[in-house]
N, C-alpha and C positions, 0 to 999 in steps of 0.2 A: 295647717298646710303651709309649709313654703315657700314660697314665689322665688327659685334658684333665679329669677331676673332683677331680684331688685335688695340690695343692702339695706333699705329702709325696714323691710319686713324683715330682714335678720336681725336687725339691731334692736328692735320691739318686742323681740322675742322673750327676753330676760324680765321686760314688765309685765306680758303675758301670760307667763311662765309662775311669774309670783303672786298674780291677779288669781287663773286658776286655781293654783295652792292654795289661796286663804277662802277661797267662795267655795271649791268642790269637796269632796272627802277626803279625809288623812288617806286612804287606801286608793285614790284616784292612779289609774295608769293615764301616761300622756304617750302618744306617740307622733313622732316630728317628722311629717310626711315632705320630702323635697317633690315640687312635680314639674315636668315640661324638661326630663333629664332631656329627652331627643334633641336640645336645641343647646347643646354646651355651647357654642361659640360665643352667645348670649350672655351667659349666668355671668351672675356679677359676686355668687356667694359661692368656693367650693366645696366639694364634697367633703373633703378634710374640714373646711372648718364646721360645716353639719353638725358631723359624725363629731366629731369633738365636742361640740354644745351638749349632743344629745349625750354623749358620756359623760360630761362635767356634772350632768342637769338629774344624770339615773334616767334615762328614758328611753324609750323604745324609739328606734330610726328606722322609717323606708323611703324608698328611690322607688318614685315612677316616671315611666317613659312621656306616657301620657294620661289622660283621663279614661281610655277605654282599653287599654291596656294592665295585664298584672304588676304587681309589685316584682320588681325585681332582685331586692333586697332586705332583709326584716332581720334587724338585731336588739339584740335585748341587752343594755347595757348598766 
């Protein structure tokens, strides 16, 4: 999950990302969840650059509002 408040957790993302791949299964889906969308004024990561990672990366992307709330978006990239 990504913390849209904080570019630290973006930037981690890439060594997580290749941590996963070499510990889980060759067939492993990852999906790159942004959350706490309700509070844009905040984020410090946006949407675009996400959705980018998760395209660059082959992954599946959602956007949620909050924790008790639905997903608002789900792409398979």
């Amino acid at each position: 999950m990504l913390n849209v408040f904080s570019r630290e957790t973006f930037n981690a993302l890439t060594n997580w990302l290749s941590d996963a791949r070499a510990l889980a299964s060759p067939n492993i889906s990852i999906t790159l969840v942004g959350n706490k969308r309700d509070l844009d004024v905040e984020r410090e990561v946006t949407f675009l650059e996400a959705s980018r990672f998760a395209q660059e990366n082959g992954m599946y992307s959602a956007l949620l509002f909050s924790y008790s709330e639905l997903l608002v978006e789900f792409r398979r990239f």
